[in-house]
N, C-alpha and C positions, 0 to 999 in steps of 0.2 A: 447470574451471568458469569462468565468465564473464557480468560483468552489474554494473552501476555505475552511475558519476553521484550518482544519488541512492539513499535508503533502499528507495525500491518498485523496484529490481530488486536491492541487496545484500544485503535481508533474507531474500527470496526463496532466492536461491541459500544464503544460509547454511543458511536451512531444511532445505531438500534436503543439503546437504551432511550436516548433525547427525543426518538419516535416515540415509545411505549409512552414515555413522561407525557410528550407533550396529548397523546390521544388520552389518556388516563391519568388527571394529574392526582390520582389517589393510589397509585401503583408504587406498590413497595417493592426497591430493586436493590439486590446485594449481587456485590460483585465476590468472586473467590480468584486469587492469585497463586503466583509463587511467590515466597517467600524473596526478599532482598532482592526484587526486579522492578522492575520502571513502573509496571501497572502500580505498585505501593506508593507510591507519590501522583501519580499521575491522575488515577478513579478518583483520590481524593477530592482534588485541584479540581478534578470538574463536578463536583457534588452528590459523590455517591459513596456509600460503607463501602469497605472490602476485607475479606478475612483472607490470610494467607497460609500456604499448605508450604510443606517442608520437603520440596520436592523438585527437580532438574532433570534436564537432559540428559540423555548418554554421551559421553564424547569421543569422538570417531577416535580418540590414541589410549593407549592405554591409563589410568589412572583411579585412583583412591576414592574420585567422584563417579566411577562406573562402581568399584566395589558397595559401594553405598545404596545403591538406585533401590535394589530389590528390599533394602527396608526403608529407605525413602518412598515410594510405594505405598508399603502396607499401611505405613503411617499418613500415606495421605487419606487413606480409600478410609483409612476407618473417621479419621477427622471430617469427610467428606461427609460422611455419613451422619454424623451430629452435627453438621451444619444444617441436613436437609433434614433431618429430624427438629431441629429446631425450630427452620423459617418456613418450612412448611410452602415449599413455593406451586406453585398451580404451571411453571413450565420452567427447567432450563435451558441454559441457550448456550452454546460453545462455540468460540471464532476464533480456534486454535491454539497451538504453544501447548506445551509439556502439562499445564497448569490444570488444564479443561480435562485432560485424559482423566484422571481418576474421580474428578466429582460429576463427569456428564456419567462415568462407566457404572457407576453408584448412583447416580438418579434411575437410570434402565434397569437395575437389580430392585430398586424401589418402586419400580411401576410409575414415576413420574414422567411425563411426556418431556420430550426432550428432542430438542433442533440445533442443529451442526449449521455454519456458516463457511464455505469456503472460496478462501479471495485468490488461490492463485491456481495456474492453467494444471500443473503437476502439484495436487496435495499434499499437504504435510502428511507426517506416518503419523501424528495423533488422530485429526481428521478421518484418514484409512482406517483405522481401527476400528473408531469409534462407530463411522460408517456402518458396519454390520447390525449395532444396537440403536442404534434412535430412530426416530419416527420421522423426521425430514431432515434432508438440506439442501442448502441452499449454495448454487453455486456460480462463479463469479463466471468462467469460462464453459464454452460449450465440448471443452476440450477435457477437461475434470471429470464430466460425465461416466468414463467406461471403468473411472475407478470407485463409482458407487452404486447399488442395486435404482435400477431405472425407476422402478414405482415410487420411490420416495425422495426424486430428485427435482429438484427443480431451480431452473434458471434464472437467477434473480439481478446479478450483477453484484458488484462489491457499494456499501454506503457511501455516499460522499459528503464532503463537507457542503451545507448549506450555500456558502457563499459562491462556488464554484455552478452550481445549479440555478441560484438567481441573477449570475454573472449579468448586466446589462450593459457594456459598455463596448463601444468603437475601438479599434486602431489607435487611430489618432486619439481618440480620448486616451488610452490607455498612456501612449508612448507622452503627452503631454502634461498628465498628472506625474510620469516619472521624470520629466525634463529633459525627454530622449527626442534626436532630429526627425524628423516625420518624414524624409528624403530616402535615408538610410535603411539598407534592409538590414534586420535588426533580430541580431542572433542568442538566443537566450540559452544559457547552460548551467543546471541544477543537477548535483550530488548528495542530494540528502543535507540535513541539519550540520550531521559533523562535518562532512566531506565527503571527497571521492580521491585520495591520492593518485591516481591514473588519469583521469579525467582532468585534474589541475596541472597536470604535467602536462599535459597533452596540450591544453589552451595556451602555456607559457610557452611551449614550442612554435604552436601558429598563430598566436595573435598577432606580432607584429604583421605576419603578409595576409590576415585577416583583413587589418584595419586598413592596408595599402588597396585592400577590393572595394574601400568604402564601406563596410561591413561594422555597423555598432552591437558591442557585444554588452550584455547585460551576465553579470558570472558570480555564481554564489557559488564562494569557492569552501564557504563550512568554516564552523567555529576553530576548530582543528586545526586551521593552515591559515588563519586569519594574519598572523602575523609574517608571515611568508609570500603572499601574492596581493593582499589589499594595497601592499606602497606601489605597487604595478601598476595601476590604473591610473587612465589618462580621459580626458576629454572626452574618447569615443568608445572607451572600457568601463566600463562602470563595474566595480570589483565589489563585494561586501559578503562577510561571515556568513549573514541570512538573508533572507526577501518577506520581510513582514508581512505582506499584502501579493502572497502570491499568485493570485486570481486576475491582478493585473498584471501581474508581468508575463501570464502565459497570453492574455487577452494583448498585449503590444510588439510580440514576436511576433515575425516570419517562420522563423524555423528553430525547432527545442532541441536541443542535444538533455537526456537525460538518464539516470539509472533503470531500471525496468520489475523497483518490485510492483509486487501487486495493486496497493491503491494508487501510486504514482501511475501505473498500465490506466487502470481505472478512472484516472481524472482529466489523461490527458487525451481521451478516447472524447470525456465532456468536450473539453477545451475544442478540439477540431481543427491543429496544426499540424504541419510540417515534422514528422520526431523521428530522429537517429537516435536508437538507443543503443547504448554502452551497459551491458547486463552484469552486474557485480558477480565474481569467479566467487567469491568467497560467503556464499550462501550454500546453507544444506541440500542437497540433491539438484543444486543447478536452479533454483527458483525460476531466478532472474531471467535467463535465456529461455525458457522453454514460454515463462511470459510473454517476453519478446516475441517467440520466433510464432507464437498465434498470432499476433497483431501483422508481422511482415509475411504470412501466407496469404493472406488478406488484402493483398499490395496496399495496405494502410499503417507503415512507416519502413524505416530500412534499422538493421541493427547488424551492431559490428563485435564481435566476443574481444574482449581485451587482448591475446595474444594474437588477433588479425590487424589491430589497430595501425601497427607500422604499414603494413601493406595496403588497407582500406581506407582508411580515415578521409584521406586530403583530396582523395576522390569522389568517394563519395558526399563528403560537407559541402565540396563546388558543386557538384548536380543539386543539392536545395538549394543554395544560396542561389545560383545561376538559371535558373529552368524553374520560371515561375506556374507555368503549367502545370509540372510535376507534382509540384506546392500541395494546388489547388485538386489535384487529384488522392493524394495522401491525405489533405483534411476532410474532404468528403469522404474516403472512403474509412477511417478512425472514426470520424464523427457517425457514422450507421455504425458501429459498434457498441455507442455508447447506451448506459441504461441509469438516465437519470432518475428515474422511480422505481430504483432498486429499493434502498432502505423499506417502502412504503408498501413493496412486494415480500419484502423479507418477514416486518410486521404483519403484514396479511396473513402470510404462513403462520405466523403465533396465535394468531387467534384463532385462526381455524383447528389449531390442537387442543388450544383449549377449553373450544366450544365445544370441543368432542364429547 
């Protein structure tokens, strides 16, 4: 298996991988990385080998790391290649990031069957590529579709975490295990682990005439900015770095203010609330927004691009908070998007290659 950089393609593959364990628990799985990125600490942490490749992105400015790339390359493809000569695998599997390109492109020269996973609406250029050579993928949006040959695609959705899928809990349970007022409509805003610099400004600009609407705000404002906005919170703010047990805090919202990558699109399609997204400008080819803007063709949430924010924002956050109808029609129509037995679709696909 193969897929890094960041969490929206390592998460993924763990996913699938804790599928294959759990149906085969005699299944031998290695993962292959990039070298000095997160998946190197991360496969580990959750109980799997990983080898890693001496290889990166190109970067959109000029620099000594683009001079590099085309022997950064050759030297993956051929280590690629004595990895798969060694372990001898009966399928790979690729869910993006620079890492996957050279050892999924090297299993197709090797005749081993091979499936691409993709989690957002506009695919990455590893993904496209690779597209051409493997024998299926698998994709999150029906929107990703026209960037791969039709016969070999299919629509599976992005993996989710287990807990999010078994979610059983009320409202008021939720709002009750976190000590929030059961009165209040109850506004939840998430930026990712680290942060969201944009998003945290944005809350410290209108919280206070937030909380004067009766409005309790639940704000993970990220490791990042922890010490900048946590001495902020009051009674009916509840401020903190992370949200441990995020599965409740989407389950005790009225309405989600959030980022719009990919598995966050994906979870919160599960969940079945209220979502203004705010799509990070600072992703390659626009991720974030084109994520977004399939969920809001769909009148199943609203999203606002960062430099509309001044003009949008304070308008449309009153139509959720205010216009509980509208709510109710935004989580209905999110929640029919959702595809909780994705991961168990995406496995389906593996075995049917390898039964081949």
């Amino acid at each position: 298996m193969s897929g890094g950089g960041t969490g929206g393609h390592i998460f993924p593959a763990l996913a699938i991988a804790n599928a294959i364990k759990s149906d085969y628990d005699s299944a031998e799985i290695l993962f292959v990385g990039a070298s000095q990125r997160m998946e190197m600490k991360r496969v580990p942490k959750a109980g799997f080998p990983i080898k890693g490749l001496w290889i990166s992105g190109i970067q959109r400015k000029l620099s000594v790391q683009n001079l590099l790339f085309p022997f950064k390359l050759i030297v993956s493809l051929w280590r690629s290649y004595f990895i798969l000569k060694r372990f001898q695998p009966k399928i790979v599997i690729g869910t993006g990031g620079f890492a996957s390109g050279p050892l999924l492109f090297m299993a197709t020269r090797m005749n081993i069957p091979s499936l691409i996973q993709e989690q957002n609406a506009l695919p990455g250029i590893t993904n496209r590529m690779l597209g051409k050579y493997v024998q299926r993928i698998c994709i999150a949006h029906a929107e990703a579709e026209r960037f791969f040959p039709k016969h070999k695609t299919e629509l599976t959705g992005n993996p989710l975490r287990s807990e999010l899928i078994q979610l059983n809990i009320s409202p008021a349970q939720a709002r009750k295990k976190m000590g929030l007022s059961q009165k209040k409509t109850t506004l939840l805003v998430v930026g990712g682990s680290l942060g969201a610099r944009r998003i945290n400004q944005l809350m410290a600009n209108h919280f206070g005439r937030l909380s004067e609407m009766g409005v309790q705000i639940v704000w993970q404002c990220g490791s990042l900015y922890e010490k900048e906005y946590v001495p902020l919170q009051t009674s009916h703010i509840h401020i903190t770095p992370f949200i441990d047990d995020i599965a409740v805090a989407y389950a005790a919202a009225d309405v989600i203010i959030s980022r719009a990558g990919a598995l966050a699109v994906s979870e919160l399609c599960q969940v079945g609330k209220a979502v203004l997204f705010i799509p990070s400008p600072n992703v390659a080819e626009n991720h974030q927004y084109k994520n977004a803007l399939a969920i809001a063709k769909k009148d199943a949430a609203f999203v606002i691009e960062e430099n509309e924010l001044d003009q949008k924002f304070q308008t449309q956050l009153d139509v959720l908070l205010s216009d509980k109808k509208k709510r109710e029609v935004l989580g209905k129509n999110i929640k029919n998007l959702a595809k909780p037995d994705a991961t168990q679709s995406i496995v389906k696909q593996i075995k049917s290659l390898v039964n081949d």
